[in-house]
N, C-alpha and C positions, 0 to 999 in steps of 0.2 A: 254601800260603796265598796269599790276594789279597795284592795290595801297596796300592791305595787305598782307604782307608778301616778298613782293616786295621792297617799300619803304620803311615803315613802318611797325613795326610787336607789337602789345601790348602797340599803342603809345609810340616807341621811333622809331628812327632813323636806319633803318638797315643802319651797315659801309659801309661806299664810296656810300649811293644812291645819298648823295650832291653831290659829287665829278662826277657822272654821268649825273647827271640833269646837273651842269655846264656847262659840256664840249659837250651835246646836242645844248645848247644853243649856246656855242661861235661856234660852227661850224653849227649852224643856221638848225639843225635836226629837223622839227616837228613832234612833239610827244605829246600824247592824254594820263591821266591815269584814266583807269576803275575802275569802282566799282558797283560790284552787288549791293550793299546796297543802297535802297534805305531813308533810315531814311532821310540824311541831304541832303542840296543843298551844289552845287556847293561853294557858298560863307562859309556855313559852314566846307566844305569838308576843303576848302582852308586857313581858321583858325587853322584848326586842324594840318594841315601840315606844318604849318607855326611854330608850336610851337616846332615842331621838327625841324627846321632846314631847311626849304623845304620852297620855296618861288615858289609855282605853281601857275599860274592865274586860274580864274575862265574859262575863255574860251579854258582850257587846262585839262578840268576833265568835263569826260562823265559818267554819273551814269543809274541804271535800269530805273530809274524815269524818266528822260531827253528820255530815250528811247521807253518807252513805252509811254508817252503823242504823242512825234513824230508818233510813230505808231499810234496809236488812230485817230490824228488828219489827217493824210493820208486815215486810215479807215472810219470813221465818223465824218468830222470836225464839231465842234458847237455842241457836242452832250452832253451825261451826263452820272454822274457814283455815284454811291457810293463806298465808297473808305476804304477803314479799311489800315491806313496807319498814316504815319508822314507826319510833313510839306516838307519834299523833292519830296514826291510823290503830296500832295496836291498843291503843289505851282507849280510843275511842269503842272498840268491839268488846273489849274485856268492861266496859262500861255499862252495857248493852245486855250483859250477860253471857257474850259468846266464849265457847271454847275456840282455844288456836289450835289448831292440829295441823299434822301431815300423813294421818290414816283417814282417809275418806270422806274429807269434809265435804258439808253443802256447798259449800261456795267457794272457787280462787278470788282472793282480794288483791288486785293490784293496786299499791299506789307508789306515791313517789318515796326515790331512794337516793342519798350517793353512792350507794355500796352495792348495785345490781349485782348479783355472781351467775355466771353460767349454771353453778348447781342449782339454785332457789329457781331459776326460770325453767330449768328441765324439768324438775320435780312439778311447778307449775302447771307445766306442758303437758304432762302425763298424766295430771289429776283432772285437767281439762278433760285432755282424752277418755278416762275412766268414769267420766257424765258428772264433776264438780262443774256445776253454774259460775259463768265467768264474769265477773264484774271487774270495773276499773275507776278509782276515783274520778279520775277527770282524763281529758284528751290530750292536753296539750302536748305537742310533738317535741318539742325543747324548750329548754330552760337558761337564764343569763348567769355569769361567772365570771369572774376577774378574769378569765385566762381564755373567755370567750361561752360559745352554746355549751350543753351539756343536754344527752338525751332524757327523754321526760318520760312520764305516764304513758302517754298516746303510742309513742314511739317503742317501747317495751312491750305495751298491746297490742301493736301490731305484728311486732315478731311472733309473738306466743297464736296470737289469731294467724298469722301465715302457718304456723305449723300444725296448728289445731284443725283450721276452719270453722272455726266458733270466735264467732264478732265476741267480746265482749259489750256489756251493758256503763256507758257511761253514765256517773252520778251527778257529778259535777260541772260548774256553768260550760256549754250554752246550755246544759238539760233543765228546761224551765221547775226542774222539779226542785234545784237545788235552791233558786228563789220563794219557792211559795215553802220549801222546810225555811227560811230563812225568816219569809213572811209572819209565820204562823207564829215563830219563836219570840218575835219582835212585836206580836199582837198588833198588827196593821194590815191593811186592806190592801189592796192592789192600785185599786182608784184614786187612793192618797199618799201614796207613795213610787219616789223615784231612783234610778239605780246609776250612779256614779262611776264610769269604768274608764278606760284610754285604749280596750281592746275591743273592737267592731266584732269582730267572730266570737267574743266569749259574753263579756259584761253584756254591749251593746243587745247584741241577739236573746240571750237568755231576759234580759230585763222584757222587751219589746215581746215576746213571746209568754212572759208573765203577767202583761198588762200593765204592764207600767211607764212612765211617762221615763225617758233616759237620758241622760248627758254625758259628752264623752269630752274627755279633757286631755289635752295633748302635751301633757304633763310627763307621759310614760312611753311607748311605741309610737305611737298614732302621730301624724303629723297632718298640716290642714285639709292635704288632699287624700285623707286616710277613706275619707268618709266616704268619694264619687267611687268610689271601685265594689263598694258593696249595693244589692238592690233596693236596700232600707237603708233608714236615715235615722239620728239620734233627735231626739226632741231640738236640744240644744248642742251648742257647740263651743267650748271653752278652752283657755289656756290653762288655767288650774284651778281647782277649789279655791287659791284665794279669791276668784272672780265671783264667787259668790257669797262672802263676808257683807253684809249688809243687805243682804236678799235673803236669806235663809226660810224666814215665814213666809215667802213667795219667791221661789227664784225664779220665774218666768217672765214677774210682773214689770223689771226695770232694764231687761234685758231682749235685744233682738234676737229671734229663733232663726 
């Protein structure tokens, strides 16, 4: 499942997502929750949820960061990067084995910041240009804030790619790949397992392209008519995980699709 907008929406509590985590648990369901954001780790994630109400372990929250060091290290283990990131993304590569540099690494690591600098993204730009392989945790083009959007990942990428001409490679959701590291970590299969999100273009897309059965709950962005504007359709369609407290060992079975 997503974690914003899902569990949690503007730090608090969406109603019954406790009441749902629970009843995962006493009927022993494992379940993994996502987050494109790479800013924090796990441990931070897990503070964070905690304070609403949410008692998720660290080894139960997969983020872009967690995903893309995996990747890397499948790609090029022992390698190097410079990184224009947070400690969620850094701790995750310095996990991994990787050196951080800004002499000739393998790869530019973009992920999410609040602290973007013109310098960190020229230096970027340049190491691009100098044949550093460009990756980027995830797409998203912006991000919510008290004080309204705030540029993201995607949007940072895009600059550095207008200047470069080198796409980056995205890690995280819609790229099905970020599901099946998800999968794998969670030891479940595809064909019994489903992915929980409130965003059509990220959760939605990446689960359905993982093989997976999905539900989108309109708990977060999504509103009822979120779903007619995309070509695909979510399995189900809900107003929030509490709608599924007493379905969990089947949530299909007492519910219209």
């Amino acid at each position: 499942m997503d974690m914003d907008g899902v569990l949690v929406r503007e730090e608090h509590l969406v109603p019954g997502a406790d009441a749902f985590i629970a009843e995962l648990r006493e009927n022993s369901v494992p379940f993994m929750v996502l987050t494109n954001n790479s800013i924090y780790s796990p441990r931070d994630l897990r503070a964070r949820l905690h304070r609403t109400g949410l008692d998720i372990p660290e080894d139960s929250i997969w983020t872009s960061a967690l995903a893309t060091a995996q990747f890397l290290d499948q790609q090029r283990p022992g390698g190097s990067a410079y990184v224009v990131g947070e400690s969620g993304l850094t701790t995750a590569l310095h996990n991994i084995g990787y050196v951080l540099t800004d002499r000739d690494p393998d790869y530019v690591v973009l992920g999410e910041t609040r602290t973007y600098s013109f310098e960190a993204i020229t230096r970027a730009i340049r190491m691009v240009e100098g044949g550093a392989r460009f990756i980027a945790t995830n797409p998203d083009e912006k991000g919510p804030s008290r004080d309204g959007s705030l540029p993201a990942t995607g949007a940072v990428a895009a600059l550095i790619e207008k200047a470069t001409g080198r796409a980056p490679y995205f890690v995280g959701k819609p790229n099905p790949l970020m599901m099946r590291s998800a999968l794998r970590n969670l030891g479940a299969h595809s064909e019994s397992t489903l992915m929980i999100g409130d965003r059509m273009d990220t959760d939605i897309s990446s689960g359905l392209e993982a093989g997976l059965q999905t539900v989108l709950v309109l708990s977060g962005i999504s509103d009822a008519s979120t779903a007619e504007v995309f070509p695909y359709r979510p399995t189900l369609i809900l107003d929030s995980v509490a709608d599924l407290v007493g379905n969990t060992a089947n949530p299909f079975k007492s519910v219209d699709t």
